[in-house]
C-alpha positions as CSV (number, residue, x, y, z in Angstrom):
1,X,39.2,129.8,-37.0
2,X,35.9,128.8,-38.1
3,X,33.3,131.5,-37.6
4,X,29.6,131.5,-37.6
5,X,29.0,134.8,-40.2
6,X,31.7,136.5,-42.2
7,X,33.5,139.6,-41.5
8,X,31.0,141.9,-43.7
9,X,33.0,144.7,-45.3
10,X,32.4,147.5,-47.9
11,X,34.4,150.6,-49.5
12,X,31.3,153.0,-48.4
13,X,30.5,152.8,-44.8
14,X,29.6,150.5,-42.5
15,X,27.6,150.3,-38.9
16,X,27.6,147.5,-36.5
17,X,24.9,147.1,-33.7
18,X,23.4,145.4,-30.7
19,X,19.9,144.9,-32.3
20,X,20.0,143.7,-36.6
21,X,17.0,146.3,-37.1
22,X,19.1,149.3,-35.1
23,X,21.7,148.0,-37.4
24,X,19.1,148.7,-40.2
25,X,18.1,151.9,-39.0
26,X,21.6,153.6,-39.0
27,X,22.4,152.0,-42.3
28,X,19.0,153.6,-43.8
29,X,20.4,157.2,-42.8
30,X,23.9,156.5,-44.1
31,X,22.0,155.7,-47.6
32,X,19.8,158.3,-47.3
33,X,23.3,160.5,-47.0
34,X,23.4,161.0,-43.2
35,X,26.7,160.8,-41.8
36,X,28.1,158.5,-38.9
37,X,26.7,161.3,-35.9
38,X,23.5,160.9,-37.7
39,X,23.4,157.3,-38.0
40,X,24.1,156.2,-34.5
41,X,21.9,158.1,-33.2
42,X,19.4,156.5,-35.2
43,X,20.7,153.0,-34.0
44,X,20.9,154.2,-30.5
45,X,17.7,155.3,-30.2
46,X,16.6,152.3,-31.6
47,X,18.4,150.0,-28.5
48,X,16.3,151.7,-26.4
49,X,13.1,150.2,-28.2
50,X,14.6,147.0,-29.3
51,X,16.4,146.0,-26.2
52,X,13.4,147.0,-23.8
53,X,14.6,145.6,-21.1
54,X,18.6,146.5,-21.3
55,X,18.2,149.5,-22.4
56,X,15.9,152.7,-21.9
57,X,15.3,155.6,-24.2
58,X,15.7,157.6,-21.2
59,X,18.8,155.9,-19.6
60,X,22.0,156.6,-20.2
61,X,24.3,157.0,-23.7
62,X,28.1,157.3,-23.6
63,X,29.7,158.6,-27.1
64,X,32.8,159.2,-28.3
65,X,33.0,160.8,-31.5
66,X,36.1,160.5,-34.0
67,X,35.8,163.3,-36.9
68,X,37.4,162.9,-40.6
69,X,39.9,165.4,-39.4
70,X,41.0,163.4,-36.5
71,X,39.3,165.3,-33.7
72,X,38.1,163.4,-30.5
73,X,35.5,164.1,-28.5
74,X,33.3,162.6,-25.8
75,X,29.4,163.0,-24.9
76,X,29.3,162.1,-21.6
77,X,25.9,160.9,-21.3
78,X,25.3,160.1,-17.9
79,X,23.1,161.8,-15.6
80,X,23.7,163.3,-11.7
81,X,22.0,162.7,-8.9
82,X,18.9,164.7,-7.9
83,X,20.1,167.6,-6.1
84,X,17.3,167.0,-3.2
85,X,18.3,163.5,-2.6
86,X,19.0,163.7,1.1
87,X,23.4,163.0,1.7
88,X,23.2,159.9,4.0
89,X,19.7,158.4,3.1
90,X,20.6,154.9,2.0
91,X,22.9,154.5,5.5
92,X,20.0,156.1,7.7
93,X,16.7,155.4,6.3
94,X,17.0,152.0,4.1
95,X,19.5,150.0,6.1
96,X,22.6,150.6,4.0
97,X,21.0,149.1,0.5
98,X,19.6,151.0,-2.0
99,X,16.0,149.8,-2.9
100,X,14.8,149.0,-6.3
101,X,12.4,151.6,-7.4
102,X,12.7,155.6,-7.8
103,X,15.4,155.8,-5.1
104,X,18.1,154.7,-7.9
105,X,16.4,157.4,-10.3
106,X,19.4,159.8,-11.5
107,X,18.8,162.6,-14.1
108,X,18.5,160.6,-17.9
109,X,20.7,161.8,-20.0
110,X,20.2,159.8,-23.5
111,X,17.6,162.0,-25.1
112,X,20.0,165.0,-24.5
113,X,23.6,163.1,-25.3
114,X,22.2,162.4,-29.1
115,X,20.7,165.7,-29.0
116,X,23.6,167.1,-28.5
117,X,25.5,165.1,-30.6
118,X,23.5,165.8,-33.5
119,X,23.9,169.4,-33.0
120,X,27.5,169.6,-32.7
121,X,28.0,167.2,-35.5
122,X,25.4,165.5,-37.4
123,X,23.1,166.9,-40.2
124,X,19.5,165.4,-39.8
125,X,16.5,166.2,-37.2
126,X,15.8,164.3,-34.5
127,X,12.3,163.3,-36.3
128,X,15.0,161.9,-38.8
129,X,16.8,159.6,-36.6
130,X,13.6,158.5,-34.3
131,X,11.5,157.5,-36.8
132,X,13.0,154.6,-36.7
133,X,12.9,154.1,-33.0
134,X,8.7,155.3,-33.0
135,X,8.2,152.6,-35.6
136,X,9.7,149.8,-34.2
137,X,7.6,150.6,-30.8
138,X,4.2,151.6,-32.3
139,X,4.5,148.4,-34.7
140,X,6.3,146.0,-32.7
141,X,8.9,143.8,-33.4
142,X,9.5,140.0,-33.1
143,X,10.8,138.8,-29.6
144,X,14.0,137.1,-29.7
145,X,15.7,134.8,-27.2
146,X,17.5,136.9,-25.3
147,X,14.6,139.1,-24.7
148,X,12.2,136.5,-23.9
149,X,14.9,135.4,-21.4
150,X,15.6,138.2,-19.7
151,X,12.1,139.3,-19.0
152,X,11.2,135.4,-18.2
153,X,13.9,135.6,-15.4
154,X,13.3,138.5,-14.3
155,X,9.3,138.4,-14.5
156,X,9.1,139.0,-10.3
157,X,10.4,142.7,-11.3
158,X,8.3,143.4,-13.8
159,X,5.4,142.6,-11.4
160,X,6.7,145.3,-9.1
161,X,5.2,147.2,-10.8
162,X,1.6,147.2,-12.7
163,X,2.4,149.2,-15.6
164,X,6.1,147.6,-16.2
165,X,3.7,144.0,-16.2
166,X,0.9,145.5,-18.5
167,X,3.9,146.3,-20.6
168,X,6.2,143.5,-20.3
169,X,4.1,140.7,-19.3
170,X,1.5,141.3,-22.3
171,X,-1.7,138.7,-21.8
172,X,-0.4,138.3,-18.0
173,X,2.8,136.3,-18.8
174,X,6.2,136.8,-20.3
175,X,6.0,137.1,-24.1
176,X,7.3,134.3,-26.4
177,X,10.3,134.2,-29.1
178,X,8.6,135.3,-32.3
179,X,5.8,136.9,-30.3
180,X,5.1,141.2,-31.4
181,X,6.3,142.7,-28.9
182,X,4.7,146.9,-29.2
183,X,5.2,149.6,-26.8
184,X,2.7,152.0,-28.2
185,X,2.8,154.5,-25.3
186,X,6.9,154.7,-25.9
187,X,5.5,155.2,-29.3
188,X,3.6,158.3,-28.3
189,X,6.3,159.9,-26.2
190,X,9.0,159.4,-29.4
191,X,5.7,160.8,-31.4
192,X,5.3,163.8,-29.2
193,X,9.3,164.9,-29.6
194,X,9.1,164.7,-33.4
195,X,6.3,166.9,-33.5
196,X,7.4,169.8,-31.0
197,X,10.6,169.3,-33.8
198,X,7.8,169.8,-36.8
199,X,6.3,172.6,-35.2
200,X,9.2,174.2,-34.6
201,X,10.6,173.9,-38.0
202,X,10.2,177.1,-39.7
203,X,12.7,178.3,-37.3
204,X,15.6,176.3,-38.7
205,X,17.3,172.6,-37.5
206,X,18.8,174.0,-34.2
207,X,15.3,175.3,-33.3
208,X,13.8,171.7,-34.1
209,X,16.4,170.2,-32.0
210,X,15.9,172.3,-29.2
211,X,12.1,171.9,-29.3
212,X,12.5,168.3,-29.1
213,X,15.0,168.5,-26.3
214,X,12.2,171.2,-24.2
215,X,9.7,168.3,-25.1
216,X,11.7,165.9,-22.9
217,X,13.4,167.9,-20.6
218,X,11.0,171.0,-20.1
219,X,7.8,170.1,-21.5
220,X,5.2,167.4,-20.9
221,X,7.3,164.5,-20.6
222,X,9.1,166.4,-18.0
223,X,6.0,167.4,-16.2
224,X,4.9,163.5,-16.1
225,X,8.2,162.5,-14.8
226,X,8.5,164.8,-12.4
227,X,5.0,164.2,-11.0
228,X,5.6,160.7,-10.8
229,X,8.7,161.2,-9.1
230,X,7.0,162.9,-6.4
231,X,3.9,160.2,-5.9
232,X,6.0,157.8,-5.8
233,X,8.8,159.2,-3.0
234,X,11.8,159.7,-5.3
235,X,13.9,162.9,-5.6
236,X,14.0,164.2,-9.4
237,X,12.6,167.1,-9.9
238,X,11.6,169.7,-13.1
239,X,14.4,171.7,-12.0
240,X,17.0,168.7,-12.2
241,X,15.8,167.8,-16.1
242,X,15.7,171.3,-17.1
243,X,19.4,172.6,-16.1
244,X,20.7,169.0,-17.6
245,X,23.2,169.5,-20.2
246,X,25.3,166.2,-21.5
247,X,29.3,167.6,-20.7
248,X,31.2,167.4,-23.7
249,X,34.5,166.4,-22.9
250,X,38.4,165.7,-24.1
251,X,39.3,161.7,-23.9
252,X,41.1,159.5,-22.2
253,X,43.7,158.3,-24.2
254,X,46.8,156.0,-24.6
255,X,49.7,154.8,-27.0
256,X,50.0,150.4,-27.6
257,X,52.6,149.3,-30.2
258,X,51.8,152.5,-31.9
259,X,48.5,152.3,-31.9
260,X,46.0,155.0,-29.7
261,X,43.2,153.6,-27.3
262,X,40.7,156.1,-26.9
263,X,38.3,156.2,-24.1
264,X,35.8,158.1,-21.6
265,X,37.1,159.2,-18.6
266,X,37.2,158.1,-15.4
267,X,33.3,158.9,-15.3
268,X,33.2,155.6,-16.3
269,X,35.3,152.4,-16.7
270,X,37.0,153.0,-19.5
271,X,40.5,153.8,-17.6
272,X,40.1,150.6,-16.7
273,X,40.2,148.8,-19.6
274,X,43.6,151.3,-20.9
275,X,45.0,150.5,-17.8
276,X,44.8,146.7,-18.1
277,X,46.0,146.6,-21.7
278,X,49.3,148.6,-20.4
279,X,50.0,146.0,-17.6
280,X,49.8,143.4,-20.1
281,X,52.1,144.8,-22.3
282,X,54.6,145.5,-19.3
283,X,54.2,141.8,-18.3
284,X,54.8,140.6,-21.6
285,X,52.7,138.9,-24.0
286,X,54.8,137.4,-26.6
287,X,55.3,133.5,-26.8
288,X,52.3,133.0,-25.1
289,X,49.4,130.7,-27.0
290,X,46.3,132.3,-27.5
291,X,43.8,131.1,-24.9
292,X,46.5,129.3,-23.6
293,X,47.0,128.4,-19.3
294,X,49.8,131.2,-19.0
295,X,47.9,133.6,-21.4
296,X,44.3,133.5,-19.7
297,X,46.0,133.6,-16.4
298,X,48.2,136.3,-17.0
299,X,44.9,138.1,-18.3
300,X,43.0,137.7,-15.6
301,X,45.5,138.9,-13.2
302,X,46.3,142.1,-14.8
303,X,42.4,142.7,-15.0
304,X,42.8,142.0,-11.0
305,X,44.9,144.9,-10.8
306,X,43.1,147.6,-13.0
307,X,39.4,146.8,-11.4
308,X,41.7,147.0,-7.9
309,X,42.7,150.6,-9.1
310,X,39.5,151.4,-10.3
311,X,37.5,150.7,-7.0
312,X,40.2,152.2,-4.7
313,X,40.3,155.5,-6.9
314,X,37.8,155.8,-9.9
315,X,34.5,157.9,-9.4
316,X,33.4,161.2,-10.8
317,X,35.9,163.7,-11.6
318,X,34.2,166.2,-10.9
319,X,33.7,165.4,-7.2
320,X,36.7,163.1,-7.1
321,X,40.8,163.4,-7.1
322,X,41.9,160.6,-9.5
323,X,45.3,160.1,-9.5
324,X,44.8,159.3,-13.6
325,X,48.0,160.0,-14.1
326,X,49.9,157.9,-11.9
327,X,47.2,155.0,-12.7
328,X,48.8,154.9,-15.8
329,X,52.4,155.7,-14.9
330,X,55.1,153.1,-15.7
331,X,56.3,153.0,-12.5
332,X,52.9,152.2,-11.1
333,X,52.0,149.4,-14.2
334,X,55.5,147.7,-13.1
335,X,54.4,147.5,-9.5
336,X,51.1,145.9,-10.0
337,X,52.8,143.6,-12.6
338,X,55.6,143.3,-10.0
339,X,52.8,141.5,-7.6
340,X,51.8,139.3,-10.4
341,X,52.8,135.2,-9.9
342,X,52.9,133.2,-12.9
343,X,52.1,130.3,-10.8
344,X,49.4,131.5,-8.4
345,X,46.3,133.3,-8.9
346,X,45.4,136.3,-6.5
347,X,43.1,135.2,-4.1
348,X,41.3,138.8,-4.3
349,X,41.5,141.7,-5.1
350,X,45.0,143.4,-5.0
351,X,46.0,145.7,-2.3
352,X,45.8,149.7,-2.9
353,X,49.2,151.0,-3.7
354,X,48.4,154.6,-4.4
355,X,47.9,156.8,-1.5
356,X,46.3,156.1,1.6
357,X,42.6,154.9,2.5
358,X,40.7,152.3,3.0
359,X,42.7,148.5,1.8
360,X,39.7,145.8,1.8
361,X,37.2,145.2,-0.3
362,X,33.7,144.5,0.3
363,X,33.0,140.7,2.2
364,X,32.4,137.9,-0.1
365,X,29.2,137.6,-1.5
366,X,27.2,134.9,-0.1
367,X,25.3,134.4,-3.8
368,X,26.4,131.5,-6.2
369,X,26.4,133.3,-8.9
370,X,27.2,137.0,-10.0
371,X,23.8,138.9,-11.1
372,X,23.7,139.6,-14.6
373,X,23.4,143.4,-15.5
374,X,20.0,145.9,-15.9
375,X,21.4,146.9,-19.0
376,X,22.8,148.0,-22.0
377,X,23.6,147.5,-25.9
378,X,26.2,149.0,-28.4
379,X,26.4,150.9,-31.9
380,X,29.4,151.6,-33.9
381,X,29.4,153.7,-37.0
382,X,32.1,154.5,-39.7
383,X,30.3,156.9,-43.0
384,X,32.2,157.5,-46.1
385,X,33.7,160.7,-45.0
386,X,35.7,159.3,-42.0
387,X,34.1,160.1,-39.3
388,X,33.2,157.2,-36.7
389,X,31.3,156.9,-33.6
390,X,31.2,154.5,-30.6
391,X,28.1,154.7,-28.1
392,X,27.4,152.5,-25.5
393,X,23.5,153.3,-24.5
394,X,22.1,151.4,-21.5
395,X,19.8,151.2,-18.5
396,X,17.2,148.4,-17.7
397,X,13.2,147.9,-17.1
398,X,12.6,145.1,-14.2
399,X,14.4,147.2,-11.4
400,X,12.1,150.5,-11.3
401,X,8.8,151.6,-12.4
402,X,8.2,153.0,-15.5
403,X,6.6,156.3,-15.8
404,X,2.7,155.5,-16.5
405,X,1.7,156.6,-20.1
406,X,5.2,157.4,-21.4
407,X,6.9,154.2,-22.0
408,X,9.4,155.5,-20.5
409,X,11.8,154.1,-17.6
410,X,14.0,157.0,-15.8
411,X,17.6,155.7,-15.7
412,X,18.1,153.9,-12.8
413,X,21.6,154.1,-13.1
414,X,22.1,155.6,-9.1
415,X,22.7,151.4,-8.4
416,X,25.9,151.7,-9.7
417,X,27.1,154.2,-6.8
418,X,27.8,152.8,-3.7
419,X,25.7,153.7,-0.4
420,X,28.4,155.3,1.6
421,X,29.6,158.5,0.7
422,X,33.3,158.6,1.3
423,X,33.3,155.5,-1.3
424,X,35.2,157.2,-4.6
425,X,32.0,155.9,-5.9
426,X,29.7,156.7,-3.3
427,X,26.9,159.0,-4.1
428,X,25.9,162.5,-3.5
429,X,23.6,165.1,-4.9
430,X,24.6,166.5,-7.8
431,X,27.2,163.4,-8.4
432,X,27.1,161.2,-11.4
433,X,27.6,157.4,-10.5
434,X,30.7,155.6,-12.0
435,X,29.4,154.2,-15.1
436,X,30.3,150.6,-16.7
437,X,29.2,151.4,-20.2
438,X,32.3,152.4,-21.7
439,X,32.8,152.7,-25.8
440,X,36.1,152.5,-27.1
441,X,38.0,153.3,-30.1
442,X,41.0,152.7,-31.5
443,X,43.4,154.9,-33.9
444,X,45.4,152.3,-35.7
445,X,48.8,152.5,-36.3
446,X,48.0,152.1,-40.2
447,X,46.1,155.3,-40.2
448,X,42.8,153.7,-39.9
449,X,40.2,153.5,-37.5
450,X,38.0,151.1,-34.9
451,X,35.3,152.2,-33.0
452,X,34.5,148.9,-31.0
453,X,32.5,148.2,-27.9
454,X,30.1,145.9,-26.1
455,X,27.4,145.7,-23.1
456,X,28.3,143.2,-20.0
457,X,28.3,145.5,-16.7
458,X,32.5,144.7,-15.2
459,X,33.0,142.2,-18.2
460,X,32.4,144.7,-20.8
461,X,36.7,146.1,-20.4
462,X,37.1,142.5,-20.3
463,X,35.6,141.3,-23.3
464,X,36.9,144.6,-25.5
465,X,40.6,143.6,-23.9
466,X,40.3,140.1,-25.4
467,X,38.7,141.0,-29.0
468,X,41.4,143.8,-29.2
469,X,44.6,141.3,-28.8
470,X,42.6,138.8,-30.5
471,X,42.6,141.5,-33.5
472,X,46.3,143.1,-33.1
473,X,48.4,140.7,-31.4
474,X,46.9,137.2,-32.9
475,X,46.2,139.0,-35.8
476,X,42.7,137.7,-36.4
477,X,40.2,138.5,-38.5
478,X,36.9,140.8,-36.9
479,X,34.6,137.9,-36.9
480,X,36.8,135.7,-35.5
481,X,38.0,137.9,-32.9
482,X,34.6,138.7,-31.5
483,X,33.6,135.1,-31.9
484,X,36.5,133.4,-30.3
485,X,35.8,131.9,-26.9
486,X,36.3,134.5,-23.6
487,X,36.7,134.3,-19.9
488,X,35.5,137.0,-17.0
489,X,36.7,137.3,-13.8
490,X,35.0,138.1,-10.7
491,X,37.5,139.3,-7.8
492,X,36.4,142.6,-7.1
493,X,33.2,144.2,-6.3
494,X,31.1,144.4,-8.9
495,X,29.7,147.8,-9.8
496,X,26.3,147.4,-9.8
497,X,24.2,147.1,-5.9
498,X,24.7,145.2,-4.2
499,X,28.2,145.2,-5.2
500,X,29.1,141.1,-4.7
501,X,32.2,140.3,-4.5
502,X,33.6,136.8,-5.9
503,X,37.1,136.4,-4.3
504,X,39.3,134.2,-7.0
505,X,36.3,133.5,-9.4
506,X,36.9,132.6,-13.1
507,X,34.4,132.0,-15.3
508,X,35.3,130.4,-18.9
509,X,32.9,129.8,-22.3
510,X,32.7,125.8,-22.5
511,X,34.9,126.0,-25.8
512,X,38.2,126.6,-23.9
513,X,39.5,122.8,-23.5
514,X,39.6,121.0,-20.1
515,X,42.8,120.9,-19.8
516,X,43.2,124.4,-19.8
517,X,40.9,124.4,-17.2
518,X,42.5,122.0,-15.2
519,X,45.5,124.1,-15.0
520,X,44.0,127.3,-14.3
521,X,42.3,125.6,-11.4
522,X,46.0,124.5,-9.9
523,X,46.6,127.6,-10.2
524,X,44.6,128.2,-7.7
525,X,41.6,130.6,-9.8
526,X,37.9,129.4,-9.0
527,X,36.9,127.7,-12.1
528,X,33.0,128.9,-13.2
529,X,31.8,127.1,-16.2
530,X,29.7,129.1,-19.0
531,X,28.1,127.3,-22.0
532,X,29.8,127.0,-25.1
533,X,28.4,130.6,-26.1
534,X,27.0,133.0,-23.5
535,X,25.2,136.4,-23.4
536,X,27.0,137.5,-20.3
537,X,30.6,137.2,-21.9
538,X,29.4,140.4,-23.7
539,X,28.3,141.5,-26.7
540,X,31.5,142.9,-29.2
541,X,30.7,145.2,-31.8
542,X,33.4,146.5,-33.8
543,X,33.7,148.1,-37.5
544,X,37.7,148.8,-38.9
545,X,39.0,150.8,-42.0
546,X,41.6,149.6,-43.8
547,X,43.6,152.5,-45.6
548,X,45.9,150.3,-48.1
549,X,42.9,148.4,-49.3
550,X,40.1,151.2,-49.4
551,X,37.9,149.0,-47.4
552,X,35.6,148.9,-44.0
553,X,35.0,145.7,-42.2
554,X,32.6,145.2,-39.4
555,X,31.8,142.5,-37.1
556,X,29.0,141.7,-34.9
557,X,28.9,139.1,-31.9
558,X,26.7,136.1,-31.7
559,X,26.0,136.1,-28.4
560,X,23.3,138.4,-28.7
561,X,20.8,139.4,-32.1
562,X,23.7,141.7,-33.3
563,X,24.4,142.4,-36.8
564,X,26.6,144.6,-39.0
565,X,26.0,145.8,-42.4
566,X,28.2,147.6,-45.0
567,X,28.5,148.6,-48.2
């Protein structure tokens, strides 16, 4: 299959990301002898400055870290709910929606997840890995056309707000591809951390760290949050930023034709995405083209019946019973794939068949087209020691204001619980929402490894499903399997507000042939046409060792300004 770039691939390390300079940044610390730990957080940092309006320095950032040794581990970094917000508010005070603007604020949790992540198991400083991150805001980078898209679409958002519009509307309008775009008071924030670090220094690395972390979470920038929280009605408090701590916790895991898919828990969607590649392998994959009628279709209605599972059951565990376990089961998987009909698409969502409770989804949405997410970007990271990361950092700028004279925009990542409490991912204080970013990683049954991941909201376990068979059942290269043409469907409710609901929808990239079209549509699916390449089929990332040949190949997608880079 003809591919735009080549699979790039090295025998040192390698780092894929969402952004080509974050790519550059966490290559610069694996040359300057950082490890993977180090570099992604360098990268991470970065998306929060590079992708301004997808993702926020202060939003949220999954990880899941993979030592040398073979050790798993996940950050979860995702941020509760005030623990003031009032129980019912939504339901009695805003009609049953929840309002753009501080409402949605929940605890941010980035600064702290790589924080933590460099303590437990990097090398550097924070200063180390966010210089990178201050440069690119205090000098600017060139827009691209994503960027200039997004905030061009979105520019009615961005004048919410006057300080999001002095920021992102520069000269009174949205910025231009190849325009500088500078963020000098993000600049100044990142500036301050790195010198409560410096000043701390003579104390040793773990008192830099924390000093950086008291910046943000204890110190000014906390004191400006806070304040603003209050003018502006919302619920955070200095208490709720300075008892945060990023939970560092075991993984979701599960075996594939000896292979191990390793994800976060159900505090986000990855159970959704383990659960959809078991149904597939219980229905059967073999014979079946690739992008092929039965294929796609067969796809699409096993993803029907994990996102059915994951809005019946799936919220935070910590406030939550999810039946994980029987998710998963095989007696469970051969139900769901029981339901399946290889000749008719579901017109829905599938029915609940663990336990008892509510049956229906939400009611159709009345819009024509699904809302493209508020956020997020990707980083994967291999060093030459072993060790790999996946992070999926996230949280967008046109639906809340930022905080005046910090750059910074509070993760607003409260949207993605529902209104009503008794929802498994209904809100409460003190309750994290149920998170779509979601990296992945996957232990291959050669002995190497693949962190791999992507940004898209509900498409991103669809996306990572399709680049993984593309990779170990078609047997295609990296590049061509993050390149090769990919469908979404829409047949649940989505999980951001306001939660619309597509009943049979199927949108397909323009570079699947008509005919296969055709035949989906007799099948009775909803046929939505995407161009020929689009930035709302996500984003894959992916890097892969290869044991027997001593090498590591990475991948990055097209669809957005991703690159990889590896030596």
């Amino acid at each position: 299959m003809p591919t735009t770039r080549p699979t790039i691939s090295g025998t040192r390390h390698a780092v894929s990301a969402g952004h080509y300079l974050a790519a550059a940044a966490g290559f610069s610390v694996l040359e300057g002898g950082g490890n993977a730990v180090d570099a992604a957080a360098a990268a991470g940092i970065a998306l929060g400055v590079l992708h301004p309006d997808i993702v926020s320095v202060a939003g949220v950032a999954p990880i899941i870290i993979r030592l040398a040794d073979g050790t798993v581990e996940t950050i979860a970094g995702l941020g509760p709910w005030p623990r003031s917000i009032p129980r019912d508010l939504f339901r009695e005070r805003h009609g049953g929606r929840m309002p753009p603007g501080v409402l949605r604020s929940v605890v941010p949790a980035a600064p702290d997840a790589w924080i933590t992540a460099l303590r437990r198991h990097g090398t550097m400083g924070f200063g180390d890995v966010a210089q990178f991150a201050m440069r690119f805001a205090e000098e600017g980078f060139a827009v691209y056309d994503v960027l200039a898209r997004n905030i061009a679409k979105n520019e009615a958002g961005y004048r919410r707000w006057d300080y999001n519009a002095a920021i992102f509307l520069p000269g009174g309008k949205p910025p231009a591809v190849g325009q500088r775009f500078v963020q000098s008071d993000l600049a100044r924030s990142l500036r301050h951390m790195i010198e409560q670090e410096r000043a701390a220094a003579s104390r040793g690395r773990e008192a830099g760290l924390q000093a950086a972390h008291d910046a943000f979470y204890r110190g000014d920038i906390a004191r400006e949050i806070a304040a603003f929280q209050a003018r502006e009605g919302g619920y955070l408090t200095m208490d709720d930023l300075a008892a945060y701590r990023s939970p560092v916790l075991p993984a979701l895991s599960v075996e594939w034709r000896g292979h191990r898919l390793v994800t976060c828990g159900p505090w986000c969607q990855g159970p959704t995405l383990a659960e959809a590649l078991l149904l597939l392998e219980k229905a059967g994959l073999d014979g079946l083209a690739h992008n092929s009628p039965d294929y796609l279709h067969l796809i699409v209605e096993c993803l029907k019946g994990a996102f059915a599972d994951r809005e019946y059951h799936v919220g935070d565990p910590d406030f939550v019973e999810v039946p994980m376990a029987e998710m998963l089961s095989p007696a469970h998987l051969a139900r769901r794939v029981a339901a399946i009909d290889p000749a008719r698409a579901h017109p829905g969502m599938p029915a609940r068949l663990i336990g008892a409770g509510a049956g229906f989804p939400d009611a159709p949405s009345r819009e024509k087209e699904p809302p493209v997410e508020a956020g997020t970007s990707y980083v994967c990271v291999v060093d030459r020691w072993g060790n790999a990361v996946s992070a999926t950092p996230s949280d967008g700028s046109w639906t809340g204001p930022l905080v005046p004279g910090t750059g910074l925009m509070v993760s607003g990542r409260g949207s993605q619980n529902r209104v009503d409490p008794a929802h498994p991912a209904g809100y409460a204080p003190g309750k994290r929402p149920r998170l779509t970013p979601m990296p992945a990683l996957m232990e291959l049954a050669d002995g190497g490894v693949m962190p791999f991941g992507t940004p898209g909201n509900d498409v991103q376990p669809q996306a990572m499903l399709q680049v993984l068979l593309n990779l170990l059942h078609f047997g295609m290269s990296p590049q061509e399997a993050v390149e090769a043409p990919r469908v979404a469907t829409y047949a649940f409710p989505a999980s951001s507000a306001p939660h619309d609901y597509f009943p049979g929808r199927l949108s397909l990239e323009g570079r699947i042939p008509e005919a296969v079209r055709q035949d989906l549509a007799a099948r009775g699916h909803l046929i939505a046409d995407w161009p020929d390449w689009t930035e709302v089929a996500g984003c894959v990332e992916l890097v892969r060792t290869d044991p027997a040949s001593g090498l590591i190949s990475a991948a990055a997608d097209p669809r957005r300004p991703a690159y990889a880079i590896a030596i």
